[in-house]
C-alpha positions as CSV (number, residue, x, y, z in Angstrom):
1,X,-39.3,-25.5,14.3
2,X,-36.1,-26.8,12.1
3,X,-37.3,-24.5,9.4
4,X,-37.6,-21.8,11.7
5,X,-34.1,-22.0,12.9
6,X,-32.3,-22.7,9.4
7,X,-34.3,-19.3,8.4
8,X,-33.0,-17.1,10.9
9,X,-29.8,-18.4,10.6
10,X,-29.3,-18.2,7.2
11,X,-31.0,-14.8,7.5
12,X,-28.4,-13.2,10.0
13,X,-25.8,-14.8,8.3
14,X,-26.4,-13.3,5.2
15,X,-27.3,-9.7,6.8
16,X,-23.6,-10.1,9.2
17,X,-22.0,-10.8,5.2
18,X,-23.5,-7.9,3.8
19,X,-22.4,-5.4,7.3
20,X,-18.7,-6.6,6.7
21,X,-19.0,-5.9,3.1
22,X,-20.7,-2.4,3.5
23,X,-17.6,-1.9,6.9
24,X,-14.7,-2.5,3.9
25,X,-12.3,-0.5,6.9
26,X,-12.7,-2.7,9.3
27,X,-12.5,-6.0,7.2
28,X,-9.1,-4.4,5.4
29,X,-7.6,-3.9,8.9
30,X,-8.7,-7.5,10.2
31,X,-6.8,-9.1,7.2
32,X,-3.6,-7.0,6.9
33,X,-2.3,-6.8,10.7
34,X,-1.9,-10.8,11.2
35,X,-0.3,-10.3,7.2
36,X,1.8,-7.6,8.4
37,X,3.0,-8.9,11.4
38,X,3.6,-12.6,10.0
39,X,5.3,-10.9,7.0
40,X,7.1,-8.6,9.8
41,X,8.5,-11.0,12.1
42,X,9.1,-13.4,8.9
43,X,11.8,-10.9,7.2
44,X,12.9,-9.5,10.8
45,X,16.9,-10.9,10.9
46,X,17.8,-10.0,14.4
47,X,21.2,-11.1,13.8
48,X,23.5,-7.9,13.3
49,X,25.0,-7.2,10.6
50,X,26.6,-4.0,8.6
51,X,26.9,-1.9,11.7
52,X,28.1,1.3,10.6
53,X,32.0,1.5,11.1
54,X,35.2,4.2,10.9
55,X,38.3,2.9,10.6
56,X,41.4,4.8,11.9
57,X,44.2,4.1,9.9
58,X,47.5,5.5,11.6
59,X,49.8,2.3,10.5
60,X,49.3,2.7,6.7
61,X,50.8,-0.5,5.9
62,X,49.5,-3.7,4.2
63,X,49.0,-5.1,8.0
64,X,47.1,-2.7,8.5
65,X,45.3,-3.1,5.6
66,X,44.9,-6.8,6.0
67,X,43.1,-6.4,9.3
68,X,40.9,-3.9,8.2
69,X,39.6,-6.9,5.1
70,X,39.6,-9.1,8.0
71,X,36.6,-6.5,9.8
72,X,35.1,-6.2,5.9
73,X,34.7,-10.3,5.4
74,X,32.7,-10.7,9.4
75,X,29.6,-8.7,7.6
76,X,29.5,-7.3,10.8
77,X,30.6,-4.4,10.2
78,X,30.3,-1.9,7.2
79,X,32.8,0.4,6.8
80,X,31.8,3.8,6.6
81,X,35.2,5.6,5.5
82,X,38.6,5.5,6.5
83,X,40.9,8.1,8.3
84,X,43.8,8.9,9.8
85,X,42.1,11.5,12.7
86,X,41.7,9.7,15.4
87,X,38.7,12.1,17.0
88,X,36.7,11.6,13.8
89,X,35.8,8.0,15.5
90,X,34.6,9.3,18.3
91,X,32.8,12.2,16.5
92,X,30.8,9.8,13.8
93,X,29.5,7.6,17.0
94,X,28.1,10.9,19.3
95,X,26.4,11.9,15.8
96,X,24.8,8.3,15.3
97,X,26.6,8.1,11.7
98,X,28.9,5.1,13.3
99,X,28.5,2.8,15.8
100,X,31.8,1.6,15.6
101,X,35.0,2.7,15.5
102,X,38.3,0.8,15.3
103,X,41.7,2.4,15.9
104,X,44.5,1.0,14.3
105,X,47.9,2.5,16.1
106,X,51.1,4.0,14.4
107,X,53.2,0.9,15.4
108,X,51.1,-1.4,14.1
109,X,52.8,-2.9,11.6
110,X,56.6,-2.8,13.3
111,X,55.0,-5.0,16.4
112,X,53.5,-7.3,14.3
113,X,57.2,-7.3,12.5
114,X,59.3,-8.0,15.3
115,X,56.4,-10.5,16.3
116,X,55.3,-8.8,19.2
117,X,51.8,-7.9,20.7
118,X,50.1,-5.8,18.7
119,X,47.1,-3.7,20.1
120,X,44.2,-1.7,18.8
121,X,41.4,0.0,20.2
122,X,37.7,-0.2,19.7
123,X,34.9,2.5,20.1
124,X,32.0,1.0,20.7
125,X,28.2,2.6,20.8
126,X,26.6,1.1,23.8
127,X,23.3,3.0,23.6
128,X,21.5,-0.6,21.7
129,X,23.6,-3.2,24.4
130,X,22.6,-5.9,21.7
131,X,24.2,-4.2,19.0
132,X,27.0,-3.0,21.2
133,X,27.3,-7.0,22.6
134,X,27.4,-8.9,19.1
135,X,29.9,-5.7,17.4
136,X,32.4,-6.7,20.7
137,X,31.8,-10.6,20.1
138,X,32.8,-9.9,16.2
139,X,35.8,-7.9,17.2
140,X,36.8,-10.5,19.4
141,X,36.4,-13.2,16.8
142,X,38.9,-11.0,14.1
143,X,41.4,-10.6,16.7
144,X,40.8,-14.2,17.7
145,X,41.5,-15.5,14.3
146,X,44.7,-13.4,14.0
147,X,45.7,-14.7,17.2
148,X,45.4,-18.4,16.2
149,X,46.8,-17.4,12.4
150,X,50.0,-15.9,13.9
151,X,50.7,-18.8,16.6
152,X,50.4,-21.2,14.3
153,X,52.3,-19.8,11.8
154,X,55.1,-19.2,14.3
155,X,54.7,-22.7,15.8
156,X,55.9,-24.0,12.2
157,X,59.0,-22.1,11.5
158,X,59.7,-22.8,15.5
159,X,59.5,-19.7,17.2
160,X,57.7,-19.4,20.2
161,X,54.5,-17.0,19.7
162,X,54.0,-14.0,21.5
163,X,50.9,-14.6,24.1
164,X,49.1,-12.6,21.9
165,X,49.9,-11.2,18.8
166,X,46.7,-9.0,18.7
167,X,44.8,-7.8,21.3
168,X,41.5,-5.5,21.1
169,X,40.9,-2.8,24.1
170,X,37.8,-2.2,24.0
171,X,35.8,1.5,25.2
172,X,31.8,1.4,25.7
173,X,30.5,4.7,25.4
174,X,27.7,6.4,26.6
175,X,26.4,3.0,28.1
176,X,28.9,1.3,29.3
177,X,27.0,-0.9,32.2
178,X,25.1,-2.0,29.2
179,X,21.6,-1.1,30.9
180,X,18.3,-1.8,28.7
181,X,16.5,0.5,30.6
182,X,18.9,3.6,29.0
183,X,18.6,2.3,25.9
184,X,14.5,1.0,25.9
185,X,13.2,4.3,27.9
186,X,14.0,7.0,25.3
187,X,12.5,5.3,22.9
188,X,9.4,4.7,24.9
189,X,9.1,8.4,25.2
190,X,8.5,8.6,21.5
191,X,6.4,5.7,21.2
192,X,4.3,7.2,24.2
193,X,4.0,10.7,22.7
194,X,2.7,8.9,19.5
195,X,-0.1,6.8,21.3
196,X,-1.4,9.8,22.9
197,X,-0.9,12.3,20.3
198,X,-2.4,10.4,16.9
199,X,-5.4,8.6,18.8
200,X,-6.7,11.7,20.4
201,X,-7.0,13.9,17.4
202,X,-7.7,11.5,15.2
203,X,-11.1,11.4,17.0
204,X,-11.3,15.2,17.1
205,X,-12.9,16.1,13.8
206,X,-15.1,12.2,13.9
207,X,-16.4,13.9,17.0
208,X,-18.1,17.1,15.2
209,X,-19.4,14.8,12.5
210,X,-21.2,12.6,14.8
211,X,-22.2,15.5,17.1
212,X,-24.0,17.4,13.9
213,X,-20.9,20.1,14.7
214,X,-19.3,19.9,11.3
215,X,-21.9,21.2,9.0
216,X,-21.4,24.5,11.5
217,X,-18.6,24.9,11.3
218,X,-18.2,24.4,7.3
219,X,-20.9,27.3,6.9
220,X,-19.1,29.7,8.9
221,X,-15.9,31.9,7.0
222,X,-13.4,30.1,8.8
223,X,-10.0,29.7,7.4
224,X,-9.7,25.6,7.0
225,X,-5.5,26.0,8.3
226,X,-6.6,28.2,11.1
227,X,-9.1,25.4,12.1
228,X,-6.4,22.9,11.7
229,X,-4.2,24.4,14.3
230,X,-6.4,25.4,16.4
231,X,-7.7,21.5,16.7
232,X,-3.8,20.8,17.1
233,X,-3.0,23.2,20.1
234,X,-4.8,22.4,22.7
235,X,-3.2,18.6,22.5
236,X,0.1,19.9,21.4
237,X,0.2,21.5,25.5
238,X,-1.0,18.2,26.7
239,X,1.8,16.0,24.7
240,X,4.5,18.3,25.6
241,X,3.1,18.3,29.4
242,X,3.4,14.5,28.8
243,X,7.0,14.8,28.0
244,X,8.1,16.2,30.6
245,X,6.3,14.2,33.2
246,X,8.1,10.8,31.4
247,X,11.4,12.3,31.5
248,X,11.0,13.6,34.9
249,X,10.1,10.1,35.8
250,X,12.8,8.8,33.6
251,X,15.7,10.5,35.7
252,X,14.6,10.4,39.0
253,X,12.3,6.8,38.8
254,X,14.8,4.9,37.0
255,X,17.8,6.8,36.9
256,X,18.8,7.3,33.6
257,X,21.1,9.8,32.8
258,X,19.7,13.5,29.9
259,X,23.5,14.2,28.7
260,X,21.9,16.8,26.3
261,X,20.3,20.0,25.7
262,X,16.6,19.5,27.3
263,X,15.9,23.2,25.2
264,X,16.9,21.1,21.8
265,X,15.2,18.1,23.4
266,X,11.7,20.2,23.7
267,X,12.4,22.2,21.2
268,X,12.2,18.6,18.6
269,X,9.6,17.1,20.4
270,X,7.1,20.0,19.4
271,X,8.2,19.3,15.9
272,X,7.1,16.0,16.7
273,X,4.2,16.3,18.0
274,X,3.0,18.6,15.1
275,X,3.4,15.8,12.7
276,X,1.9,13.2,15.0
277,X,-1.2,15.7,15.5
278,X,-1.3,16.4,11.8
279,X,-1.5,12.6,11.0
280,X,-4.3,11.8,13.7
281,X,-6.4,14.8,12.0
282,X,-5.8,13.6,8.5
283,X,-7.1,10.0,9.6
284,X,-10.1,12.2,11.6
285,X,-10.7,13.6,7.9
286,X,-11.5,10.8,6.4
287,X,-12.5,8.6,9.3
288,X,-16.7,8.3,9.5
289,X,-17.3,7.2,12.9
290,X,-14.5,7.5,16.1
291,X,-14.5,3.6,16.1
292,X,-12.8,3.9,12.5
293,X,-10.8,6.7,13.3
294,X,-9.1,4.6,15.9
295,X,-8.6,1.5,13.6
296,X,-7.3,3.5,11.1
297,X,-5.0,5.0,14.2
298,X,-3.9,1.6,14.9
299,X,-3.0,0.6,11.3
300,X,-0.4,3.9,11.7
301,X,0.9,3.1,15.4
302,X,1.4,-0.8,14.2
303,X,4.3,-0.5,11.7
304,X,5.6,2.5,13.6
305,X,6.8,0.7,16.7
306,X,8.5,-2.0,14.8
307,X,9.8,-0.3,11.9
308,X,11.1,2.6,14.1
309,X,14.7,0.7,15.3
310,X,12.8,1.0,19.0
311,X,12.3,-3.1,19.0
312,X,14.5,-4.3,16.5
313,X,17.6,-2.7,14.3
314,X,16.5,-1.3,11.7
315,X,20.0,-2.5,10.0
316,X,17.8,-6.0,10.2
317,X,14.8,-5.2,8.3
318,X,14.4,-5.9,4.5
319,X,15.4,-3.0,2.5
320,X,11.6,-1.8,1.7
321,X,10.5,-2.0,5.3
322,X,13.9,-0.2,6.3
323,X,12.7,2.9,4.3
324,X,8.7,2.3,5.0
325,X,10.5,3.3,8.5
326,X,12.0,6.0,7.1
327,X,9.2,7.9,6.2
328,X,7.4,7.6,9.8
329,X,8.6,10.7,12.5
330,X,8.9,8.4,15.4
331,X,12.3,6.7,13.4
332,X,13.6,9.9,14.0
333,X,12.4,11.2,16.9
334,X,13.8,8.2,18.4
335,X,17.3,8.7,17.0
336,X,17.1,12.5,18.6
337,X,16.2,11.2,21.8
338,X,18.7,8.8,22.0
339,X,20.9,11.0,20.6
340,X,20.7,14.1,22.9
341,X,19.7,11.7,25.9
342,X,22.3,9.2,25.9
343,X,25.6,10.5,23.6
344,X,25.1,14.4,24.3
345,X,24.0,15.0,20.6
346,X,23.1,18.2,19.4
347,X,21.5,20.0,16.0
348,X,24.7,19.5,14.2
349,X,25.0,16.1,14.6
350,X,21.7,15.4,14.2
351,X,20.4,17.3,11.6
352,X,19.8,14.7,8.9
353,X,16.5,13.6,11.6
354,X,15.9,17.2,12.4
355,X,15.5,17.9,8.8
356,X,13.0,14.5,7.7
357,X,11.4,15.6,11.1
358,X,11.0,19.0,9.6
359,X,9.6,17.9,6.1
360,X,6.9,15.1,7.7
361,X,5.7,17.8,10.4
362,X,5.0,20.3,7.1
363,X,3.6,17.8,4.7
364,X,1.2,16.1,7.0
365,X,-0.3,19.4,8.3
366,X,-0.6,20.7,4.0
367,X,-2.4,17.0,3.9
368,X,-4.9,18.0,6.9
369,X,-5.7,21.4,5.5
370,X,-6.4,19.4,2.1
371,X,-8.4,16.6,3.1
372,X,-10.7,19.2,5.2
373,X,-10.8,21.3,2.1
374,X,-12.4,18.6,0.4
375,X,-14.3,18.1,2.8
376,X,-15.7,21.7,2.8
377,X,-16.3,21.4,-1.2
């Protein structure tokens, strides 16, 4: 009876060895996602740091230059370029290529002269409220230190300080209550669309395989690009329809404001939704069975949702997962959304994700025609 039992153990262990062996897919996905994620959350630095900043220089004098090496040593900030226009401030943060911009006023330097008050303002992005909350804390802290600098120096020669020899005004745009959900819900829109869009097609050509389907349609003279969009159509409709249902709900369920151009909006997210459609076919391609073609699915939608700046900044992550994020479409679908949802964005300002948006959409449909080309041969 021992014997027995040791046999057929030792028998399905050996046959379970040789499945996982055989099933390298599955194994490889079972080992890399706790490495990914350990290795993720390890590097992730949620602390912010080189937030994207214009100054506006309208003093020109060495105070003025002083405060601004004041904003370079918090490593809070990294200054983008400096200008006397006040609207470019404004104009960098609607585009996303600032989140920050600090004003530094004509009188600058003859109030801090005559030892008065000295003000400047502060532009502030609040689309990401933890961004926005920790650039205003650091902003604080400068003037702060100024503050404390100037009393004491004042205190020693025996003049009375000013109250406040440097104050900061500062302006929250585009989210000034500081609301998660206007900030969280765009990005959700993307992450959504991707769910949907790559896990149902990347079924769709797995499906004819294991149906006997395939072999059909590889005999017949049909052109391998025509089949690729025509497997692509029918769930482009759906992911659009998707869309709009999500931002319907977003305005009217939890009230949060589209400042932009819905045409634009639409317009991007069928861009989008090309390139998500063309990746779930190129997994479908080289998946065998619909079990693996969602794995593989998974592997994609994994390092998407935390690379993409929709958890955490992306100013945070190590320098090769910043541009592993670079290369995915929901990064920048998610800068368009929140772009043309929350700062009234359009093409012009956001052409730099337009374009990448552009490039992935074209290249991963070329890869789909390929891999079923191959598959034809």
């Amino acid at each position: 009876m021992k014997g027995a039992f040791w046999a057929s153990f030792l028998a399905i262990f050996g046959k379970e060895f040789v499945h996982m062996r055989r099933d390298r897919a599955t194994l490889v996905i079972v080992l890399t996602i706790p490495l990914f994620q350990l290795t993720l959350f390890g590097f992730i630095d949620q602390t912010v740091t080189d937030v994207p900043t214009v100054i506006v220089d309208q003093d020109g004098t060495h105070h003025a230059r002083e405060l601004i090496d004041k904003f370079r040593a918090t490593h809070t900030f990294k200054i983008k370029h400096i200008t006397p226009d006040p609207r470019s401030a404004r104009d960098d943060i609607t585009a996303g290529r600032a989140r920050v911009g600090v004003v530094i006023p004509p009188d600058y330097h003859d109030k801090r002269t005559r030892g008065e008050g000295a003000k400047i303002l502060v532009f502030i992005d609040g689309s990401d409220s933890n961004v926005s909350a920790q650039a205003l804390a650091s902003v604080n802290g400068v003037a702060n230190d100024e503050n404390i600098r100037a009393n004491t120096e004042k205190l020693q020669i025996g003049v009375t300080p000013p109250d406040q020899a440097l104050s900061v005004q500062p302006i929250i745009l585009f989210n000034p209550d500081g609301r998660t959900a206007n900030f969280i819900i765009p990005g959700l829109i993307a992450i959504l669309l991707q769910i949907v869009a790559i896990v149902l097609t990347a079924i769709s050509i797995v499906r004819e395989r294991e149906k006997g389907t395939l072999e059909q349609l590889l005999v017949t003279p049909i052109d391998p690009l025509g089949l690729m969009l025509g497997k692509l159509a029918p769930y482009l409709f759906v992911g659009l329809a998707e869309m709009a249902m999500i931002l319907t709900a977003m305005r009217f369920g939890f009230d949060v404001p589209i400042r932009g151009n819905l045409v634009f909006l639409f317009a991007m997210a069928l861009v989008y939704l090309f390139a998500l459609l063309s990746i779930g076919l190129a997994i479908s391609t080289r998946a065998q069975t619909q079990a693996q073609a969602q794995q593989m699915a998974q592997m994609f939608l994994l390092p998407s949702i935390f690379l993409s700046g929709y958890i955490f900044p992306t100013a945070g992550l190590p320098f090769v997962l910043r541009w592993i994020g670079r290369v995915m479409p929901a990064t920048h679908m998610i800068e368009i959304m929140r772009g043309v949802v929350l700062r009234d964005a359009g093409p012009a300002q956001l052409w730099p994700n337009v374009a990448a948006l552009v490039a992935i959409s074209v290249a991963m449909v070329a890869l789909s025609v390929r891999n079923f080309e191959k598959r034809a041969l």
